[in-house]
N, C-alpha and C positions, 0 to 999 in steps of 0.2 A: 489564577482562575483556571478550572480542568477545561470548560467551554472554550472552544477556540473563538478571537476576535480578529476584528479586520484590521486592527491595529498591531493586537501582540501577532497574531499567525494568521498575517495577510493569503499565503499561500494555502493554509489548510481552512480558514474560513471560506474564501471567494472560488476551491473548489469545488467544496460543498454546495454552495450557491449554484454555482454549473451545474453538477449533479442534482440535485431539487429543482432544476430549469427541464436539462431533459427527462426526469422520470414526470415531470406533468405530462411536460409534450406527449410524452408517450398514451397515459391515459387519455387525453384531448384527441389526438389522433384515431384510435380505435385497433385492434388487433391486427388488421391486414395492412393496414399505412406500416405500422408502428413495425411490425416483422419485415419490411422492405427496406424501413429504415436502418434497421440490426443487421439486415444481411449486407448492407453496402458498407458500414462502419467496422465488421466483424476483420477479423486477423487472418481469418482462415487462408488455406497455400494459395485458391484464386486469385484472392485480394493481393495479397502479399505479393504474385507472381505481376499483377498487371496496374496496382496502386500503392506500392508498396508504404511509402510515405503518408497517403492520406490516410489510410487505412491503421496505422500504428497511432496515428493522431486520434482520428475518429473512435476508433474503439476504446481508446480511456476517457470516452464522454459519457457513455453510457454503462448504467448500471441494469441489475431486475427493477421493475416499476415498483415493486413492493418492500425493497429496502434498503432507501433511501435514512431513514431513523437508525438502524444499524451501523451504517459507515458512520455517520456521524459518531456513535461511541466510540467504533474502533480508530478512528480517525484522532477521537479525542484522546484515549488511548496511549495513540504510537507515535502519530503525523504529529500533532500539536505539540508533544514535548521536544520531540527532536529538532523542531523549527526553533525550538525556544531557545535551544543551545547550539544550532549551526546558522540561522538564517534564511529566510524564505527562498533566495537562489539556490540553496546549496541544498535544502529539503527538496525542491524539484530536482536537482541534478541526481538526487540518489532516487528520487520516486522514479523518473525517464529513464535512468539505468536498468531499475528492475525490469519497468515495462516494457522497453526496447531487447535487450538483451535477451530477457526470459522466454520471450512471445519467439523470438528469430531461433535462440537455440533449440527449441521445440518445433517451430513450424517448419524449418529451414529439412531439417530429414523427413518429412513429412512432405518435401515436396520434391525432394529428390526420390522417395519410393515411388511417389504418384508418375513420376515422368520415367521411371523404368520398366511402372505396371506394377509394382507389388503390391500397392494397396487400391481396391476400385477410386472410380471417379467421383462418387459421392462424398468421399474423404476431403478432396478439393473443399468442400462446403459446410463445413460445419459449424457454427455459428459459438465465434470467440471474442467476448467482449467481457468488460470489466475493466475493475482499477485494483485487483486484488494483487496481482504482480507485486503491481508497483508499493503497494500498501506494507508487504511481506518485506520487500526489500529496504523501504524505512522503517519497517518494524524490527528487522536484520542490524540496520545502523546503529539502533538507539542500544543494541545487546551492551555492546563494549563501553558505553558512555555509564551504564547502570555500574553500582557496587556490587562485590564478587558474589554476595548473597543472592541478593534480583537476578544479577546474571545469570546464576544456575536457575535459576526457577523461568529467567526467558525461555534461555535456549530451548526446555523443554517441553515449554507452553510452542514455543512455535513449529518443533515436530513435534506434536502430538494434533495440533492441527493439521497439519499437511496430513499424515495418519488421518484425521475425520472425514478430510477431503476427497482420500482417496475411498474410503470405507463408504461413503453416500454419495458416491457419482458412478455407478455401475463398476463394481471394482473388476479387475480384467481387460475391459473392453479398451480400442488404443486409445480413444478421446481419454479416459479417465488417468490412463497411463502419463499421456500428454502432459495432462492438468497437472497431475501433481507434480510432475518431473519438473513442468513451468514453477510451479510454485516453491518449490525447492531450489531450484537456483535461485530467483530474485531472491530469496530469504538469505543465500548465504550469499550473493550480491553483497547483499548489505554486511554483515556481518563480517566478511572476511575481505569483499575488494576493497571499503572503503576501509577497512580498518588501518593501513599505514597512515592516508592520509589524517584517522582520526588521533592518531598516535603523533603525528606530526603538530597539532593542534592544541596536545595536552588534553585533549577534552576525554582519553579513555579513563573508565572511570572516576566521574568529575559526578554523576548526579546520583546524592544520596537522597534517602527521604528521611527524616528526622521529626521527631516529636516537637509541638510549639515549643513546649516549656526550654528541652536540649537546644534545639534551634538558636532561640532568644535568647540564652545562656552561652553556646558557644560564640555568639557574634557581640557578645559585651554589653547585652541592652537585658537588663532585669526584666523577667517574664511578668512581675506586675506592674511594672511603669506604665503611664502614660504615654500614649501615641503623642506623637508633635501635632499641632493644632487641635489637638479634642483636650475636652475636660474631666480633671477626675471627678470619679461620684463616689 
């Protein structure tokens, strides 16, 4: 089934649930609650410098209000297959890798310029939140797991992303510099740190997509038999 459950991909169902919980809040609340709310949950170098921990937490709670239906595809996607083949712990430990790791190796010089004066003080504040990191870096994991065909056509599905990211977020400016530089490590987070472990596991290269008929043929079960418990017609 592509739809993530709470049974097959407890972890990428019951995220989704959290995220559809705050992007209501959000609309319930009203613009000015809701942007007080983003600014205390956001990554930016204040937070990071004086909440560091709640703030890493907080900001992968919330998404934009209006695309909440989105994640779900790409969730369904990236997150949902990879859970299928490592396990709900081990899909959070590669989501919390990108998100942790990505966010600090960007914000961490970012806060080292701000405390020497290079960049003003408004930099301190800029409002960084999301689950995209983290999303990037299990969509990083699942590369090695695909056939060497899929493979090549991930890798470059996900930079040419990162590419769009950078192209429609004020390309130049340092926020957008930031973003993408973020979303490029979590990407090869995935991809390349977890790769021995994946390698250790047998799992690189283990998920093909095959046609029914090949499918049901290669695993000894004639593609027009009957299922166990139904009846022919």
């Amino acid at each position: 089934m592509l739809l993530p459950s709470p049974s097959a991909t407890p972890f990428t169902f019951w995220y989704l649930a959290l995220l559809l919980v705050t992007t209501i809040l959000q609309r319930a609340v009203g613009e000015s609650v809701s942007a007080k709310l983003l600014a205390g949950a956001s990554t930016d170098a204040h937070n990071l410098w004086h909440r560091p921990i709640a703030s890493l937490i907080s900001s992968a709670l919330w998404i934009d209000d209006g695309g909440w239906l989105v994640y779900v595809l790409i969730f369904a996607l990236a997150v949902a297959p990879l859970e299928r083949r490592i396990g709900a712990g081990w899909t959070f430990a590669v989501f919390a890798s990108g998100h942790v790791l990505a966010t600090l190796a960007t914000e961490l010089p970012v806060m080292i310029a701000l405390q020497h004066g290079w960049l003003p003080a408004a930099d301190a504040r800029w409002l960084d939140i999301g689950v995209s990191y983290g999303f990037f870096a299990t969509a990083g994991a699942l590369v090695p797991i695909l056939g060497k065909r899929a493979r090549v056509a991930a890798v470059l599905l996900i930079e040419l992303l990162i590419v769009v990211i950078y192209l429609t977020d004020e390309p130049g400016s340092l926020l957008s510099i930031v973003t993408v530089a973020g979303h490029a490590i979590a990407a090869h987070i995935g991809m390349l740190g977890w790769l021995p472990w994946l390698r250790r596991r047998g799992l690189v290269g283990t998920l093909r997509f095959r046609p029914p008929h090949r499918a049901a043929a290669e695993d000894g079960v004639r593609p027009d038999a009957p299922l166990a418990g139904s009846a022919a017609r």
